[in-house]
N, CA, C and O atoms as a GROMACS GRO file, in nm:
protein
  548
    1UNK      N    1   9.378   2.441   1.506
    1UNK     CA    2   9.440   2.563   1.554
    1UNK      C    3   9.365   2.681   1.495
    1UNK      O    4   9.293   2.667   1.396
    2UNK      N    5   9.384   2.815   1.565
    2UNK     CA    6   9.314   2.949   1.555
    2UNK      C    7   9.422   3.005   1.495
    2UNK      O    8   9.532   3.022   1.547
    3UNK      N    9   9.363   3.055   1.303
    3UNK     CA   10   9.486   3.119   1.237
    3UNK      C   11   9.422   3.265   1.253
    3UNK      O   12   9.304   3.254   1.287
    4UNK      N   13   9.462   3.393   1.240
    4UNK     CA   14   9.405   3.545   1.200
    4UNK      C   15   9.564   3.568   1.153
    4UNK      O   16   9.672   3.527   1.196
    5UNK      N   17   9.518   3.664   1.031
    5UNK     CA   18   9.620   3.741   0.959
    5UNK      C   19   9.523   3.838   0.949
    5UNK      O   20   9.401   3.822   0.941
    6UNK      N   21   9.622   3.996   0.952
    6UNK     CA   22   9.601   4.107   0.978
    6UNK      C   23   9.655   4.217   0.963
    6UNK      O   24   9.747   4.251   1.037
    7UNK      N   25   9.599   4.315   0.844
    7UNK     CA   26   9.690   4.339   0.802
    7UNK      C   27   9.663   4.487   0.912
    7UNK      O   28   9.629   4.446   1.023
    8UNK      N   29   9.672   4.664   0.906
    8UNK     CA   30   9.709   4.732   1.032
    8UNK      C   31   9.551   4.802   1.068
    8UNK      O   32   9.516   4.855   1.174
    9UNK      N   33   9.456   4.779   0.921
    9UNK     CA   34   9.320   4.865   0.983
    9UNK      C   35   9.258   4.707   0.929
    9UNK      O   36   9.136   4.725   0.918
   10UNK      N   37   9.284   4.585   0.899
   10UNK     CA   38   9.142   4.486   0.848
   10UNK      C   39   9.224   4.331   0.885
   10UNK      O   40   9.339   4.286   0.876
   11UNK      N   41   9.104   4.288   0.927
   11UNK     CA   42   9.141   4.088   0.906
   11UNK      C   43   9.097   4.077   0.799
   11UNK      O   44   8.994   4.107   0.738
   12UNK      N   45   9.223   4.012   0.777
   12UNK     CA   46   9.236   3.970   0.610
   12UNK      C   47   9.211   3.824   0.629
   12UNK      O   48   9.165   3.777   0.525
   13UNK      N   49   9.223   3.740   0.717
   13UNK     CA   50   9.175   3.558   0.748
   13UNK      C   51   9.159   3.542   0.865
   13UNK      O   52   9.252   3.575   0.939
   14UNK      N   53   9.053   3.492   0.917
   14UNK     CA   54   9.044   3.383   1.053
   14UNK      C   55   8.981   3.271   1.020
   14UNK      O   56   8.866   3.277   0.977
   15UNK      N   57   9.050   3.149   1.035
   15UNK     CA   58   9.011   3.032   1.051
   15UNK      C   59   9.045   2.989   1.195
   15UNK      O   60   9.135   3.023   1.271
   16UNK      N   61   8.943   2.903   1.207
   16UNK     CA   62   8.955   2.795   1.369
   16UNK      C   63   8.968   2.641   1.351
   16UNK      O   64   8.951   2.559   1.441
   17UNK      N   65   9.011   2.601   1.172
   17UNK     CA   66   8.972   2.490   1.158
   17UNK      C   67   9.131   2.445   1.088
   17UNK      O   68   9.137   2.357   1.002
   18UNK      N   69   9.268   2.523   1.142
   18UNK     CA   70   9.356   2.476   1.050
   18UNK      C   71   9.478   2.349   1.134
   18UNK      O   72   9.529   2.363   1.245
   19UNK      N   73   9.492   2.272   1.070
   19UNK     CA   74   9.571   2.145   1.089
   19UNK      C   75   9.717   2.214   1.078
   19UNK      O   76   9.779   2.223   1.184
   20UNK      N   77   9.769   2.255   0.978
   20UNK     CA   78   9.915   2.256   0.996
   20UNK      C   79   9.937   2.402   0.921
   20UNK      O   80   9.852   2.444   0.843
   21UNK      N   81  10.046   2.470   0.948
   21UNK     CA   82  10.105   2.581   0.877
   21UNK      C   83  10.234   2.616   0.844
   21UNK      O   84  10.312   2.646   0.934
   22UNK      N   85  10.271   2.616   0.723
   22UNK     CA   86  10.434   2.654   0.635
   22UNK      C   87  10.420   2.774   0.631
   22UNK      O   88  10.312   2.828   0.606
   23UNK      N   89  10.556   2.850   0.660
   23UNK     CA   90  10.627   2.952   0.697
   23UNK      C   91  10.706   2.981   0.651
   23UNK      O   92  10.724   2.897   0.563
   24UNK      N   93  10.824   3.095   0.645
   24UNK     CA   94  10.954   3.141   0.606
   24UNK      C   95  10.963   3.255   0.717
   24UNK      O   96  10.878   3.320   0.776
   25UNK      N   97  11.119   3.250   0.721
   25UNK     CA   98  11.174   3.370   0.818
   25UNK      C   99  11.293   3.372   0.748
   25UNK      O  100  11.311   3.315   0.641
   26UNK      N  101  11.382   3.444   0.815
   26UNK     CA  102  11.532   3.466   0.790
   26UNK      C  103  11.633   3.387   0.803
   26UNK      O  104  11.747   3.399   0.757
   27UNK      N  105  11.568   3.264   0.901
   27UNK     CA  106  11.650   3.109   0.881
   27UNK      C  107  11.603   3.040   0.803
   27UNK      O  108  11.665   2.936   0.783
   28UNK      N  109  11.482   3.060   0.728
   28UNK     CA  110  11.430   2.925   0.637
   28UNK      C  111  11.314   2.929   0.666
   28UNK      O  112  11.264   3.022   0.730
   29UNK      N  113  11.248   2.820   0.621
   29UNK     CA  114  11.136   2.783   0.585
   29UNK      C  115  11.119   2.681   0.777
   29UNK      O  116  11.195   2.626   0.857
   30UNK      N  117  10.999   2.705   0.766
   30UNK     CA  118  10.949   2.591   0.923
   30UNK      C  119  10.815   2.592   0.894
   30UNK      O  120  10.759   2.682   0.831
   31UNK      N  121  10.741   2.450   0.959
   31UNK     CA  122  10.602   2.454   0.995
   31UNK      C  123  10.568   2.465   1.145
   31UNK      O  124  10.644   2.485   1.240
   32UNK      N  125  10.416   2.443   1.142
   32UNK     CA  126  10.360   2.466   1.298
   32UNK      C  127  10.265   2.367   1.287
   32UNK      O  128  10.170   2.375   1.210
   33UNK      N  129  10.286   2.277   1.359
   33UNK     CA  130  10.157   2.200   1.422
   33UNK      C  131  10.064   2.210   1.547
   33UNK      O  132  10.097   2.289   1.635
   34UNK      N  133   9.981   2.155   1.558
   34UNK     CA  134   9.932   2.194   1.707
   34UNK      C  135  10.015   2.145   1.828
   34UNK      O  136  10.057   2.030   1.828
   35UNK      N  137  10.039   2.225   1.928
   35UNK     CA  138  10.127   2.210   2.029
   35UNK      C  139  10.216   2.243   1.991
   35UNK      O  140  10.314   2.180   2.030
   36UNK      N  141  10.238   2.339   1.911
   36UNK     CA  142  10.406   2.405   1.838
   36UNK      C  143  10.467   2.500   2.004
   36UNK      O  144  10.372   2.549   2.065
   37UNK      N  145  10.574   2.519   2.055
   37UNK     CA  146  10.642   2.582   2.137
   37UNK      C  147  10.596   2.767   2.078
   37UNK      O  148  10.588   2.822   1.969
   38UNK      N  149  10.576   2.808   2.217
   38UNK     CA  150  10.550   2.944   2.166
   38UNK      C  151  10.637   2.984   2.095
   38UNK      O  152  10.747   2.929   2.090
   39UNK      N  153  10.596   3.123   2.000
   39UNK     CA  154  10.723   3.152   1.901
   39UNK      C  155  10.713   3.305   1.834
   39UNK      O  156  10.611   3.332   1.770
   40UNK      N  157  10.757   3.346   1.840
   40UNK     CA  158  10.779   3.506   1.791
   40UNK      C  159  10.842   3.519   1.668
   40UNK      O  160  10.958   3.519   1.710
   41UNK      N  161  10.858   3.534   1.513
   41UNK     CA  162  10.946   3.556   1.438
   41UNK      C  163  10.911   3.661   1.358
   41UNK      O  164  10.792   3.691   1.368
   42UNK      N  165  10.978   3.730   1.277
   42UNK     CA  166  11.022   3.844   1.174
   42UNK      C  167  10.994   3.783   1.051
   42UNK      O  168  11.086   3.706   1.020
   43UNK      N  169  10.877   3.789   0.945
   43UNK     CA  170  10.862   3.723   0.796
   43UNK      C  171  10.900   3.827   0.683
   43UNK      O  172  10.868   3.943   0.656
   44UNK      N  173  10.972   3.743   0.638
   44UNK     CA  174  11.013   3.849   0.489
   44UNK      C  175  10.909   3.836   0.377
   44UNK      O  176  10.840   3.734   0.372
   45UNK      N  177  10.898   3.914   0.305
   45UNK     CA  178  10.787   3.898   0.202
   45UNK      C  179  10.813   3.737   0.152
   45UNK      O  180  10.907   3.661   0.129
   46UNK      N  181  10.688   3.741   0.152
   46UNK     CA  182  10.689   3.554   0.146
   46UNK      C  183  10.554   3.511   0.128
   46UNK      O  184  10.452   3.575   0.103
   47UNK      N  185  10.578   3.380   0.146
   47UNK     CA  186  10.418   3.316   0.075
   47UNK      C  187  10.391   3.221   0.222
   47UNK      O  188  10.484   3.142   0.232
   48UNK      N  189  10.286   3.205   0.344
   48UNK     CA  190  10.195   3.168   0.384
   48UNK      C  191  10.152   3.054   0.347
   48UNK      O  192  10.140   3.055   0.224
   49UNK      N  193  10.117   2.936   0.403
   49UNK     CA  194  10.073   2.805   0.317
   49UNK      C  195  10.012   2.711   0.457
   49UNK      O  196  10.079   2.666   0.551
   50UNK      N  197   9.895   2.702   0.440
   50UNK     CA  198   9.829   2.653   0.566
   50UNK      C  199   9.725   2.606   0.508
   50UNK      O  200   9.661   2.667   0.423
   51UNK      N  201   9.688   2.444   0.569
   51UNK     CA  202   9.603   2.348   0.556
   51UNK      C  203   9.524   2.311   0.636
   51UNK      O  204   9.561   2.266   0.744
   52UNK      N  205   9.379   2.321   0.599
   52UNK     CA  206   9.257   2.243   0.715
   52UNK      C  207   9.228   2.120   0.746
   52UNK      O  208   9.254   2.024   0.673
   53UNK      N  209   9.172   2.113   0.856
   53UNK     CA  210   9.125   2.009   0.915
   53UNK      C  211   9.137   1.925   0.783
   53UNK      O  212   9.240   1.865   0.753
   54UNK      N  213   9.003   1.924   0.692
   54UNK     CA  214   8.899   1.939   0.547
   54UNK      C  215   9.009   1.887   0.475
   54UNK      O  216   8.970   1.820   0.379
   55UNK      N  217   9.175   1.895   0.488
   55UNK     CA  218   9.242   1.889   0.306
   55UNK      C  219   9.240   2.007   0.272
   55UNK      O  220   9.337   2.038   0.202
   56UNK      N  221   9.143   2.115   0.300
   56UNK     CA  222   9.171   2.232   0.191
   56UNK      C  223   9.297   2.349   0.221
   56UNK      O  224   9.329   2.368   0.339
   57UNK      N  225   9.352   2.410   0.135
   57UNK     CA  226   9.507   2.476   0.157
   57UNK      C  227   9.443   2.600   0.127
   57UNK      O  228   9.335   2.622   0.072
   58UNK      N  229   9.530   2.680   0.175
   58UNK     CA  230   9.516   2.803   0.190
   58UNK      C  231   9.682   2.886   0.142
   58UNK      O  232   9.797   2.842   0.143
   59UNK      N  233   9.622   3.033   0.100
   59UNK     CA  234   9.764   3.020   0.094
   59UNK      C  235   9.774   3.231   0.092
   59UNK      O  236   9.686   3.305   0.046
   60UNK      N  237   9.866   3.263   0.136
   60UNK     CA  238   9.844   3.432   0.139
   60UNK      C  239  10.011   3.449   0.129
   60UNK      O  240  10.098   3.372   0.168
   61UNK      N  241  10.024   3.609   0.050
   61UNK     CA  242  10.155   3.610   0.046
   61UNK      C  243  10.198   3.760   0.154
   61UNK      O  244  10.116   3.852   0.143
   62UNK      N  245  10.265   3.775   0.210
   62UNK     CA  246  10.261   3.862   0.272
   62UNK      C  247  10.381   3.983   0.270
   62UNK      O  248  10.499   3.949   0.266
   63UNK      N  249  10.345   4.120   0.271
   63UNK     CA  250  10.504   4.201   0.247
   63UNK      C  251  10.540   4.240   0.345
   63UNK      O  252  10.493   4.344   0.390
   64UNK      N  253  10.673   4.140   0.437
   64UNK     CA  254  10.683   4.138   0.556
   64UNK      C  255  10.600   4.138   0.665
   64UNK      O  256  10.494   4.193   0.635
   65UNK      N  257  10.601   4.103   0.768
   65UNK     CA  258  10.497   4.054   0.909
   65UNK      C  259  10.614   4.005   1.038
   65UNK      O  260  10.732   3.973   1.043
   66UNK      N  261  10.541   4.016   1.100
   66UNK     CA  262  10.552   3.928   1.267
   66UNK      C  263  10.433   3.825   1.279
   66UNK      O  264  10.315   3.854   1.299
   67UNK      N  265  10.490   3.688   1.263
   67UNK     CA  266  10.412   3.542   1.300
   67UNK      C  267  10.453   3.542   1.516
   67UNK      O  268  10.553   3.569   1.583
   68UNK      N  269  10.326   3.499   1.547
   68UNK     CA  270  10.325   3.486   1.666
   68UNK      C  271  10.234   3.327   1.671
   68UNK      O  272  10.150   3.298   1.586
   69UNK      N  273  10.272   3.230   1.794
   69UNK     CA  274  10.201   3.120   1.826
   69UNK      C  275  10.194   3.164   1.977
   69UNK      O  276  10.265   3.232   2.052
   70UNK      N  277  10.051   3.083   1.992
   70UNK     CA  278  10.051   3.114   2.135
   70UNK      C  279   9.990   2.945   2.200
   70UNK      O  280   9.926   2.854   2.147
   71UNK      N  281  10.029   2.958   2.288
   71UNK     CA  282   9.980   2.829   2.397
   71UNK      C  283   9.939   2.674   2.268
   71UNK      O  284   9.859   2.582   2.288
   72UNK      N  285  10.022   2.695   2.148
   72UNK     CA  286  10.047   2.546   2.084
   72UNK      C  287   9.903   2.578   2.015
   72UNK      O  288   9.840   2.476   1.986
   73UNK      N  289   9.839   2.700   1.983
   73UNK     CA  290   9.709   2.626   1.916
   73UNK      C  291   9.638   2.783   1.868
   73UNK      O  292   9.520   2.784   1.832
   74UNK      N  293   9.706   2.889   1.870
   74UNK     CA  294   9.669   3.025   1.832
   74UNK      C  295   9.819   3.105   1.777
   74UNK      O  296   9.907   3.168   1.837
   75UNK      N  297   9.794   3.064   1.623
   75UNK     CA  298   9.873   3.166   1.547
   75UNK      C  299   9.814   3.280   1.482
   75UNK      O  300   9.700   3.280   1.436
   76UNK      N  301   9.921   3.408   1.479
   76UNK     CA  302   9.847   3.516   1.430
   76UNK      C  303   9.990   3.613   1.368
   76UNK      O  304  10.099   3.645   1.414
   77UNK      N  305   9.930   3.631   1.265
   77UNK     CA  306  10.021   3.753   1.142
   77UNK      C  307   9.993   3.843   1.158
   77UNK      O  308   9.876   3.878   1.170
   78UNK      N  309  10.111   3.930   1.167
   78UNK     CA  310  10.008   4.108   1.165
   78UNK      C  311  10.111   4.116   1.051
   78UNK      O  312  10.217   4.055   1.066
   79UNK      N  313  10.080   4.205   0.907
   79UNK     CA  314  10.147   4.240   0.824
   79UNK      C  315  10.076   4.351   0.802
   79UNK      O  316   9.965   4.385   0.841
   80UNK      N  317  10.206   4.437   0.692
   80UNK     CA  318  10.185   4.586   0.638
   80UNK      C  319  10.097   4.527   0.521
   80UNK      O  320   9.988   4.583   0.514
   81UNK      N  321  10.107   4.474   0.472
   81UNK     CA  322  10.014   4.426   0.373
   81UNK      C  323  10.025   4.241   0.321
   81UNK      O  324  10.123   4.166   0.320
   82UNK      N  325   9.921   4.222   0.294
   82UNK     CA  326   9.876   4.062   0.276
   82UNK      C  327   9.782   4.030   0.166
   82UNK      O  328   9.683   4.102   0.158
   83UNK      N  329   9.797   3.930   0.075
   83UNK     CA  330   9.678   3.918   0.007
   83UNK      C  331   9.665   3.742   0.003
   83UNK      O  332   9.748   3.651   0.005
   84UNK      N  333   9.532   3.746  -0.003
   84UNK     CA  334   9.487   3.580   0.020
   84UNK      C  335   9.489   3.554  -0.131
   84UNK      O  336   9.472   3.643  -0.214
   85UNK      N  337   9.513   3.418  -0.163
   85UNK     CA  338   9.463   3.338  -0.285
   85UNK      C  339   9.453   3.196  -0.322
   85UNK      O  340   9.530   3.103  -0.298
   86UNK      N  341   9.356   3.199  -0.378
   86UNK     CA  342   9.273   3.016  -0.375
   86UNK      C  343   9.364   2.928  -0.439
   86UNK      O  344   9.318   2.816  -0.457
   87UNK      N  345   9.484   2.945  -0.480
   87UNK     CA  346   9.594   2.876  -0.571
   87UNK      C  347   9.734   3.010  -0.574
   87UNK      O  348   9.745   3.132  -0.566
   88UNK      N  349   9.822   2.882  -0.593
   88UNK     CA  350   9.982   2.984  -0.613
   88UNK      C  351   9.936   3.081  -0.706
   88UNK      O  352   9.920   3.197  -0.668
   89UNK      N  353   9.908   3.042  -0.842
   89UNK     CA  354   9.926   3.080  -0.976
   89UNK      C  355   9.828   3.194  -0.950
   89UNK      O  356   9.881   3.304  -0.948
   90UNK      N  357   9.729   3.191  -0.935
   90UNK     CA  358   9.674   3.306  -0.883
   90UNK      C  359   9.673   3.448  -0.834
   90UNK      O  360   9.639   3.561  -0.869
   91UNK      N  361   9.761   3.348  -0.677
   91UNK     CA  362   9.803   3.436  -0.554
   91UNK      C  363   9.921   3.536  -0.668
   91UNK      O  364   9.907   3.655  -0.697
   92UNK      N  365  10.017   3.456  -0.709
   92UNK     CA  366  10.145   3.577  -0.769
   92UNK      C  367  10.070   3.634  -0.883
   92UNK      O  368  10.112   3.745  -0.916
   93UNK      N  369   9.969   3.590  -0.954
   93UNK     CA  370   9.876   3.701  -1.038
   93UNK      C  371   9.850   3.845  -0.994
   93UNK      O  372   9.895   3.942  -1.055
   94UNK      N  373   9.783   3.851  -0.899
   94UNK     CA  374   9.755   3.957  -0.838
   94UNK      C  375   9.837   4.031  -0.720
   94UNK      O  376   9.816   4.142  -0.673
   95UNK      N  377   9.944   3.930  -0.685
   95UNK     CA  378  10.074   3.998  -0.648
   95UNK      C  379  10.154   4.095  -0.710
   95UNK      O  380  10.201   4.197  -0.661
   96UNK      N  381  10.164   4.040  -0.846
   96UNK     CA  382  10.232   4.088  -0.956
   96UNK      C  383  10.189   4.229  -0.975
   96UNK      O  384  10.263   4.328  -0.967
   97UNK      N  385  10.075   4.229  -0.997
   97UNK     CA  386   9.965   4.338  -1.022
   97UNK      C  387   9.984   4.437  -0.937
   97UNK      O  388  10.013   4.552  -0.972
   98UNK      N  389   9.963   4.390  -0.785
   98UNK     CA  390   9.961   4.470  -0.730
   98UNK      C  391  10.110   4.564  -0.691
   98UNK      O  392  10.118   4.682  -0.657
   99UNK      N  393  10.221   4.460  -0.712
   99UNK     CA  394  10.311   4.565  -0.689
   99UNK      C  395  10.383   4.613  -0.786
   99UNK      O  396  10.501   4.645  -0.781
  100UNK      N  397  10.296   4.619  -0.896
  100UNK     CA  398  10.340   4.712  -1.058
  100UNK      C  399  10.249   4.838  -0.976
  100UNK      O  400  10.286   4.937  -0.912
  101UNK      N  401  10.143   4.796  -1.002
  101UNK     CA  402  10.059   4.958  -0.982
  101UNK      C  403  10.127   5.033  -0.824
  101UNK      O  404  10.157   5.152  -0.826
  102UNK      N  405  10.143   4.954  -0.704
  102UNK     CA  406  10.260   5.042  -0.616
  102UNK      C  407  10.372   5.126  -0.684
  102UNK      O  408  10.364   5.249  -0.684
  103UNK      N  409  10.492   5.055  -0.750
  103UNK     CA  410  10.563   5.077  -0.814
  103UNK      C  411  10.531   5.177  -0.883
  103UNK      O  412  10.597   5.278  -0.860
  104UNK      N  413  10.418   5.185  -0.993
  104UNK     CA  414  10.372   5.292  -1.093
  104UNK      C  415  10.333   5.389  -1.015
  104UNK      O  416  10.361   5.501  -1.057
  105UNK      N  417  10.262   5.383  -0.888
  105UNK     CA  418  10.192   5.509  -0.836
  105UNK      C  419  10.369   5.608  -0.730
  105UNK      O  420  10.393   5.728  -0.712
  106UNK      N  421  10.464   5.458  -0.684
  106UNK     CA  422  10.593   5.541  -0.641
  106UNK      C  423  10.628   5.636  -0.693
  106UNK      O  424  10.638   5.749  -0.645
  107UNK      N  425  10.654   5.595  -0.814
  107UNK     CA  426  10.736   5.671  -0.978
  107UNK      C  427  10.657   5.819  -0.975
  107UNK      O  428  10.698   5.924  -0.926
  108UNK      N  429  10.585   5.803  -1.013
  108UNK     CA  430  10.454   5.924  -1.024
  108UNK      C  431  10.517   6.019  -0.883
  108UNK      O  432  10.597   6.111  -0.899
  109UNK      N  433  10.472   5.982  -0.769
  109UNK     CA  434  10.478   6.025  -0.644
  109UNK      C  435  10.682   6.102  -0.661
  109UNK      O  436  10.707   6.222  -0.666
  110UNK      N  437  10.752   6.030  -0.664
  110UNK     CA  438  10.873   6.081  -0.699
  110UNK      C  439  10.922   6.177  -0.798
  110UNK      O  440  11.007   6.266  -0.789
  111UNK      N  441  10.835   6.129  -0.913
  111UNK     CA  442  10.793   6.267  -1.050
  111UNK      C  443  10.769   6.452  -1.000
  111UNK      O  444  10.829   6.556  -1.028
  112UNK      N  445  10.598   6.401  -0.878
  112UNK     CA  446  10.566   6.535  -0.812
  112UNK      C  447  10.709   6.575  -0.720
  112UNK      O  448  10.733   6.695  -0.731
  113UNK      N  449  10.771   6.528  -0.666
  113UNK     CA  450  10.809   6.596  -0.563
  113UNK      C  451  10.912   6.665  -0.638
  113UNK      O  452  10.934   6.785  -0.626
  114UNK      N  453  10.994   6.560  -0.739
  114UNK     CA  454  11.096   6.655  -0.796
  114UNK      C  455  11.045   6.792  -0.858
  114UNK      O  456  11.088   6.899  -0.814
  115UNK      N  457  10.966   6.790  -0.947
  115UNK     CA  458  10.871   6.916  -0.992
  115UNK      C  459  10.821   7.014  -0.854
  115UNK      O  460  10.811   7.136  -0.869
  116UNK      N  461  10.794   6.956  -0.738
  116UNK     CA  462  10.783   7.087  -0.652
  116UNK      C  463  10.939   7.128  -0.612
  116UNK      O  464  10.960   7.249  -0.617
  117UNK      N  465  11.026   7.062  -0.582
  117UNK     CA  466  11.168   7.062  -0.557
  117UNK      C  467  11.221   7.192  -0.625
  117UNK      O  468  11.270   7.298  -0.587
  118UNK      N  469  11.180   7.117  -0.775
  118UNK     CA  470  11.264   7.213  -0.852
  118UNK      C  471  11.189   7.387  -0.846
  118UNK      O  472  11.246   7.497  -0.850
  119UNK      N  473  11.068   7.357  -0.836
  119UNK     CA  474  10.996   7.505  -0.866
  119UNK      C  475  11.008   7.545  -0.764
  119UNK      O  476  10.994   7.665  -0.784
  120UNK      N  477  11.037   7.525  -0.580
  120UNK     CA  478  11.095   7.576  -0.523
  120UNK      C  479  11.229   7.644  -0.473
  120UNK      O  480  11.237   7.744  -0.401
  121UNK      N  481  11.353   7.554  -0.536
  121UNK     CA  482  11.423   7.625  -0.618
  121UNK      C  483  11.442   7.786  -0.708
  121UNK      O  484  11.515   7.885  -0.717
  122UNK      N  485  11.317   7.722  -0.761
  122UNK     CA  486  11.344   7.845  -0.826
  122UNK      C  487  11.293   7.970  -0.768
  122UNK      O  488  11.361   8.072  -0.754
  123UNK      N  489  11.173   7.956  -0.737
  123UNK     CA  490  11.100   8.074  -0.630
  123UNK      C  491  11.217   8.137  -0.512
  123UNK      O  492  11.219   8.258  -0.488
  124UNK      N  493  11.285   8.068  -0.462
  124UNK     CA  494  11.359   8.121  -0.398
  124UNK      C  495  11.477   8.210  -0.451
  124UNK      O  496  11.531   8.302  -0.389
  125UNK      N  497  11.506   8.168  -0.571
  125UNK     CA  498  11.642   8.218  -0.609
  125UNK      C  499  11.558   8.348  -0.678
  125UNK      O  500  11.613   8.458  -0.670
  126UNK      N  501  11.424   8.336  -0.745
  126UNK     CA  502  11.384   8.493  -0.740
  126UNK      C  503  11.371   8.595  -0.654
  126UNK      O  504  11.408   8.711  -0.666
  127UNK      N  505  11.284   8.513  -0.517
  127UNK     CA  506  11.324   8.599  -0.379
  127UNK      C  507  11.432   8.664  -0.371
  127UNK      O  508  11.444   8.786  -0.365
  128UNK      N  509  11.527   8.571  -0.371
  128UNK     CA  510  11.662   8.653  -0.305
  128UNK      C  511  11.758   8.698  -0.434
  128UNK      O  512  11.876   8.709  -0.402
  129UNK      N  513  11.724   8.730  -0.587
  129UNK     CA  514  11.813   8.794  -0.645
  129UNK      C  515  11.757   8.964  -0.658
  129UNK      O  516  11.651   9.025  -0.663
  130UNK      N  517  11.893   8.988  -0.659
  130UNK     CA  518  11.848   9.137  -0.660
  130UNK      C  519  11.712   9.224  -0.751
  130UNK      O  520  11.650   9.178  -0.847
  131UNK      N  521  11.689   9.367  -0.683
  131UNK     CA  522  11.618   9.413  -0.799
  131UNK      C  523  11.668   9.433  -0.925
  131UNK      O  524  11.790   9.450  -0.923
  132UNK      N  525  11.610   9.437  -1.052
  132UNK     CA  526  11.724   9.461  -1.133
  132UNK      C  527  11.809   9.359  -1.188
  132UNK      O  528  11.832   9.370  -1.308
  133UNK      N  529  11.863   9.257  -1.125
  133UNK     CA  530  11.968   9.206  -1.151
  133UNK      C  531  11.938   9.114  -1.243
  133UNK      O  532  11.825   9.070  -1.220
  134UNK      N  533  11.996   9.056  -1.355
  134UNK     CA  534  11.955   8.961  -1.470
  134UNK      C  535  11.984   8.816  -1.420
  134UNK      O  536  12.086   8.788  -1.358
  135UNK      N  537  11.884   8.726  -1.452
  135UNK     CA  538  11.901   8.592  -1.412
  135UNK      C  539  12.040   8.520  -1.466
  135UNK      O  540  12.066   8.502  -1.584
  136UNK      N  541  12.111   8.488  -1.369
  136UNK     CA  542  12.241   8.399  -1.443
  136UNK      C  543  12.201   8.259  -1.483
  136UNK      O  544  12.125   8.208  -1.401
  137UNK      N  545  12.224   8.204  -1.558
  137UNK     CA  546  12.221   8.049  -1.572
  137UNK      C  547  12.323   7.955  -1.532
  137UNK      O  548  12.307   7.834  -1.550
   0.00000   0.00000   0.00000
């Protein structure tokens, strides 16, 4: 079967050489073999697990996606974001990683806005207090 995962500007995997593929959705866990019934589903951040022809596994975790099969022999992921890795232990290595430094760069990002928030605030309440008039607290 023809796998591509994708995340919204890059292919992140195409293989043409994969035997079987494990999944998760919002009912559970399912696989796909070749000749799987077409299929449309909704993936929650989750882990990807697909095996070649070869024995060799594959494995990507993804933060949320739409899995599509087509005609029993072309599956394809489009996700907001995806990362491949040559082993579990790995893959959540740099999972981990990556969604500390998201997380750290959120925080930050939420830091600025309150600081423009507030200093707009204040600019305004100088605008509109009188001439003269002493700042109340």
């Amino acid at each position: 079967m023809r796998l591509l995962i994708t995340e919204p500007t890059v292919v992140i995997a195409g293989h043409d050489d994969v035997a079987s593929l494990r999944a998760e959705d919002e009912s559970g866990g399912f696989g796909i073999l070749r000749g799987h019934a077409d299929l449309l589903t909704v993936l929650p951040p989750s882990v990807l697990t697909w095996r070649h022809i070869d024995g060799r596994t594959g494995f990507c975790a993804v933060r949320r996606g739409v899995l599509t099969v087509r005609a029993g022999r072309e599956i394809a992921v489009a996700a907001r974001q995806a990362q491949i890795g040559a082993d579990l232990e790995t893959l959540e290595g740099v999972v981990l990683a990556r969604f500390a430094a998201e997380a750290e760069a959120e925080a930050g990002a939420r830091v600025a806005m309150a600081r423009l928030h507030v200093e707009a605030i204040r600019r305004i309440i100088t605008a509109l207090r009188p001439p003269g008039a002493a700042f109340a607290a």
